[in-house]
N, C-alpha and C positions, 0 to 999 in steps of 0.2 A: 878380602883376599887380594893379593898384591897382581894376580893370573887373572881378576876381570877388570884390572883397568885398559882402556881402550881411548884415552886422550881424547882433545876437545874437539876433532874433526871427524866429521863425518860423509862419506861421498855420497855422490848425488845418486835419487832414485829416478826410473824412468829415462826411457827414449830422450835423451837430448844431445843438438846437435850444436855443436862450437866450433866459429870460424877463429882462424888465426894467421894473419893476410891472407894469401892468396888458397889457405887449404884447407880445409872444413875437416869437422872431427866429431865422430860419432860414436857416443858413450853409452853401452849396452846396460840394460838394467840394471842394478846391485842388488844380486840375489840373496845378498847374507842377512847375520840380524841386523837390527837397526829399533831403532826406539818405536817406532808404528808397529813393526813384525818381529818381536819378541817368540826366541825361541829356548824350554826349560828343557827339554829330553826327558827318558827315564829310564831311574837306576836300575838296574834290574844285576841279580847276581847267576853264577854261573847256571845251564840249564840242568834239572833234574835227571833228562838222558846222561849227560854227561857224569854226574856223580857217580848214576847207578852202575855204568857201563866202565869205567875205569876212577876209581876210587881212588886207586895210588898216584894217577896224575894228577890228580884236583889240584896240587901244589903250584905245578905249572902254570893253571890258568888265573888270568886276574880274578881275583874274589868277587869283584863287586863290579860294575862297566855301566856307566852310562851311553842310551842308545839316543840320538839325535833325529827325531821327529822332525828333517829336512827333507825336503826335494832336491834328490844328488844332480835328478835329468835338468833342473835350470841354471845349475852350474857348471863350467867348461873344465874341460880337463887339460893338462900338460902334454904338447905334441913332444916325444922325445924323453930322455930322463933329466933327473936331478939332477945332475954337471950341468947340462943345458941350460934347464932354468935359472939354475943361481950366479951362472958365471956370464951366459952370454942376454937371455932376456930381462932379467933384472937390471944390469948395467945400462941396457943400451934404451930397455925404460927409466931409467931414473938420469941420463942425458937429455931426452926429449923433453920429459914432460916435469923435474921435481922445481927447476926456477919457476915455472910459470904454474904447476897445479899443486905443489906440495908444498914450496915455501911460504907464499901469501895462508895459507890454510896454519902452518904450523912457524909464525915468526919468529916465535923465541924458543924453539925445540930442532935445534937442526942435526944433522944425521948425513955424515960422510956415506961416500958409494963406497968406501972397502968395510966399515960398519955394517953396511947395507949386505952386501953381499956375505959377509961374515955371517950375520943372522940368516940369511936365504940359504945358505950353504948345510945352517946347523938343521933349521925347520925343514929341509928338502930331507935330511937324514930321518925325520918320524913319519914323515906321507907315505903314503902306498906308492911302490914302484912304478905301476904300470897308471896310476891314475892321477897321483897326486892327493888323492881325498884323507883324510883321518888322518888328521896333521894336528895333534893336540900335545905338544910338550908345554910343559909349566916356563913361564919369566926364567924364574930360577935356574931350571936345567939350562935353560940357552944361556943364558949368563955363564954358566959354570961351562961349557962348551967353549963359549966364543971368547971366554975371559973378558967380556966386558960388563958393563954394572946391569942392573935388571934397569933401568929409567932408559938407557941407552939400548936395551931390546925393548922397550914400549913403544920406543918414538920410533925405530927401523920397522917393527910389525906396523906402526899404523898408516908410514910412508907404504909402504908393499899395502897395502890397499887403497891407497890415494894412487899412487901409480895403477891398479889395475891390474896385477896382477897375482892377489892372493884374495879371498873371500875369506871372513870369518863368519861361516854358517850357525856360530852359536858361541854367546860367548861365556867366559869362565864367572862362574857363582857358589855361593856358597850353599854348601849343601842343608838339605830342611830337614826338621826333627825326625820326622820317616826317614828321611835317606840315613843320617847317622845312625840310629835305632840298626837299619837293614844292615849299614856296614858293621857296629860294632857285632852283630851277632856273627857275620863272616871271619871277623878277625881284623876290617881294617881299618886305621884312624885314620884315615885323612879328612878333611874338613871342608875341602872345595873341590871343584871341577875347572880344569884348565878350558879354555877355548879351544873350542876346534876348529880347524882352518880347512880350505882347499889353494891350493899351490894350482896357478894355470896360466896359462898365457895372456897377454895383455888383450883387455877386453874394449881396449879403447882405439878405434883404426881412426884411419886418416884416410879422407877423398879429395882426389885434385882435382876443381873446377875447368881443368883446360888439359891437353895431350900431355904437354910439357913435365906434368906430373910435377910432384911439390917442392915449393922453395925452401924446405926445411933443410939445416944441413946435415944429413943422413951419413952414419958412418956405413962405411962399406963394411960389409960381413965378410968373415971368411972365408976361406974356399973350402972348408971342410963343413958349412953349412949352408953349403946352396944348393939346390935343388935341380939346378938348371943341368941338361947336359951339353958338352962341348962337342959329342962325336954324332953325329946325326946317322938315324940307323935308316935301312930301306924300305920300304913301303911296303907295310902292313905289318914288320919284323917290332915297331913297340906295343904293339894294340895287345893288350893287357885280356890277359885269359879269362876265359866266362867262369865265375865262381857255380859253382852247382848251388843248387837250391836242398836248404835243411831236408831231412828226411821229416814229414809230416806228424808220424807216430811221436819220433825223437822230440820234436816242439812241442808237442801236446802232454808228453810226459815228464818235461822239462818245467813246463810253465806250472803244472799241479803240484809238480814238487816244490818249488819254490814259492809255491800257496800255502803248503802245507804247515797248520800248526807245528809239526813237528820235526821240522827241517831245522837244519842249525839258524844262524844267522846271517853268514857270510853266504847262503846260498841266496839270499837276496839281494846280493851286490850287484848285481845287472835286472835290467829292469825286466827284461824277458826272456824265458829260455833260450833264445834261441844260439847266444854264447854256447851254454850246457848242450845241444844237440848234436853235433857231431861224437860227444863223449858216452852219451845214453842212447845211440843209433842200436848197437849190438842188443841191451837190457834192452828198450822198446822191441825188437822182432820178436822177441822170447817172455815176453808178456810183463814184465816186470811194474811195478806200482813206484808211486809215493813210495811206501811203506816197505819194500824193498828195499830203496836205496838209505833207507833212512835206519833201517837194521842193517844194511851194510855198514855204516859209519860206525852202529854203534861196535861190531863186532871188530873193525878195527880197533876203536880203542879196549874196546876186553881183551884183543888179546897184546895190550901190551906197547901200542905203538904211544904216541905224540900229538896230540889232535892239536894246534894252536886255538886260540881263540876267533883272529881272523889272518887267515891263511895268505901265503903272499903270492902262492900262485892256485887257487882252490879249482880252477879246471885241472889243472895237473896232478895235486893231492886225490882227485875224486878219481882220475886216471888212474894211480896207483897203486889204489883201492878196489879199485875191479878189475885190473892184471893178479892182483894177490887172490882177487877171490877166484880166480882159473874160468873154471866154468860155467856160464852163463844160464844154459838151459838149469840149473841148482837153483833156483831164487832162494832169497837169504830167507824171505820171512814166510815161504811154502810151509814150514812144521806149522809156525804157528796161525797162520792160515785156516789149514785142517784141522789142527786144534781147536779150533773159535768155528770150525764150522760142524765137528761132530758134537761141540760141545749144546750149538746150537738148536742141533738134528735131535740131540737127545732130551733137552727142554721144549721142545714141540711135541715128541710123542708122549711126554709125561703132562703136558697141555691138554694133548689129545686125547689121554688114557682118563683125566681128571673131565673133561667134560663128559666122553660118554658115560662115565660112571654117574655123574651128576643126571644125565638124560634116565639114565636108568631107574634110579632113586625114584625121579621125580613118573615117569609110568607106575613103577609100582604104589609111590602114594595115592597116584588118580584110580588104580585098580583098588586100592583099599576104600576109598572115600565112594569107588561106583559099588563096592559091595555093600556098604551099609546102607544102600538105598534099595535092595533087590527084593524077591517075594518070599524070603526064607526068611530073612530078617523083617519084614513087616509080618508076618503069619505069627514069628515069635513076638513079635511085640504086642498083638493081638489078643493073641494066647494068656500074657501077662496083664493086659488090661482085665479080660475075662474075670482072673482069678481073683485078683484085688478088688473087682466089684461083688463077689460072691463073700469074699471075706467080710467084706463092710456089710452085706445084707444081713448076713448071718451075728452080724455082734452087737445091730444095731435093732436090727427088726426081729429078729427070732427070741421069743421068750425062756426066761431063767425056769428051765426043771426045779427047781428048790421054792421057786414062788408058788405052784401050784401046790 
């Protein structure tokens, strides 16, 4: 598959720190795959809720999706959006560092900065907005984007991870006889899985041994990205307001839900509730479950709506979801609840109506078994022996009238 080629360079793993005259440079892990830390995912096709709960969407969602068996928390994310990254820290990384870390590594594969950014531009168009993660388009698509040939997006994705600033958490392979088997029964051919990337900011800083700070020669940034201010406010007017603290119910019902077998997927995009708690503050006062929210979703899509697969603002979508359902104190899955719990109630007393019967049985056989041993029943058994020894005397001992 032409989606897992990944070139003869690979960056370095582990803490290591490079001087370069007078300014030291310190290269953060590389969290992605690599030949030691081999990553396959699994395919897994749309969820059963789903089917059941909106039927005539199924169309909508991808058939078939592999899930990536990464650690998103050892990867950094993009401060800012897409424009940002592809226009200004792409560029202003591949200035500093592609003569001195990208070229020696790739001599005979080289890769112009507006190629570079052309590819940064196309691949920031598939990541997640808010994070940069699940950046998985095929060679192909970017080529047909950027108009340039699939060999010439090989070498720009592999420069974007020699510079540091994109990770490939898993790369593209060709799918195994179970996978194809799973997709053709879904309806789909494809034959591989693209790579999937995270898009972040450069992972590689720079420390100046002395005040002077570094001899590099550092382009000036613009003034519409700098951070700094010019007007200096009055004392104690910038001191940055005290965030409240999560509602504790809220987190606690946040964090079960996103445990939950039966949660979508995309509710596990953040690693703890505590994103979701301001949103399920209201559902926590009024007792709501897991299994609440999770019949909430479905009964969106029953009646009608659009579920994506993964959602590009899913705090907001889950928001919109429980303004439609109105009323809170209504939990969605109370019917069925009380259903499962008289259904319950009524399998216990028929437990209970079957054992005492069982108790009962079992008295009366010991009242039969204590009657055959009582003084009515041995007198008759007595009585019976009596007569059978009378019989025998008489047939055995008593002489034939006909002999005499």
């Amino acid at each position: 598959m032409k989606d897992a080629f990944h070139g003869s360079a690979h960056p370095a793993h582990g803490l290591v720190t490079a001087s370069r005259g007078p300014t030291h440079f310190i290269v953060h892990p590389y969290r992605g795959s690599s030949r030691t830390s081999r990553r396959r995912g699994a395919a897994r096709t749309a969820p059963i809720w789903i089917q059941r709960a909106g039927g005539h969407c199924f169309d909508r969602l991808p058939r078939i999706v592999l899930e990536v068996d990464a650690g998103w928390a050892a990867v950094p994310c993009w401060s800012g959006r897409a424009q940002r990254w592809a226009q200004s820290t792409v560029p202003t990384a591949y200035a500093l560092r592609y003569d001195s870390d990208v070229r020696p590594v790739m001599p005979n594969n080289p890769v112009s900065v507006k190629s570079l950014v052309a590819v940064a531009e196309a691949r920031a168009s598939f990541a997640e907005h808010r994070t940069g993660r699940n950046c998985r388009p095929t060679n192909a698509r970017l080529a047909e984007i950027t108009g340039l040939s699939v060999r010439t997006v090989q070498r720009a994705s592999t420069a974007l991870r020699l510079l540091g600033v994109a990770t490939e958490v898993m790369r593209g392979r060709q799918r195994t006889k179970a996978e194809r088997f799973a997709s053709w029964r879904v309806g789909d051919r494809g034959r591989g899985w693209a790579s999937v990337w995270v898009l972040h900011d450069c992972r590689i800083q720079s420390l100046s041994p002395h005040p002077g700070g570094s001899q590099l020669p550092l382009k000036t940034s613009p003034k519409s990205l700098l951070t700094t201010r010019t007007r200096r406010h009055s004392a104690g007017s910038s001191a940055a307001a005290r965030r409240p603290s999560p509602d504790a119910r809220a987190v606690a019902l946040a964090n079960k839900w996103i445990r939950d077998q039966q949660s979508p997927p995309w509710a596990r995009r953040y690693r703890t509730g505590t994103p979701w708690a301001p949103i399920l503050a209201g559902p926590a006062r009024h007792g709501w479950t897991p299994r609440d929210v999770n019949t909430l979703i479905r009964d969106w899509v029953g009646t009608g709506h659009w579920l994506p697969e993964s959602p590009h603002k899913p705090i907001g979508l889950l928001a919109a979801m429980l303004a439609s359902h109105g009323d809170l104190t209504n939990r969605p899955a109370a019917y069925e609840v009380a259903r499962e719990r008289d259904e319950l109630a009524q399998a216990r007393a028929r437990v209970t109506a079957q054992l005492a019967a069982r108790d009962a049985n079992r008295l009366a056989r010991e009242a039969g078994r204590a009657a055959l041993a009582g003084p009515g029943r041995e007198a008759a058994r007595k009585a019976l022996r009596d007569i059978q020894d009378r019989v025998r005397r008489r047939r055995y001992h008593d002489p034939d009238p006909g002999e005499s």
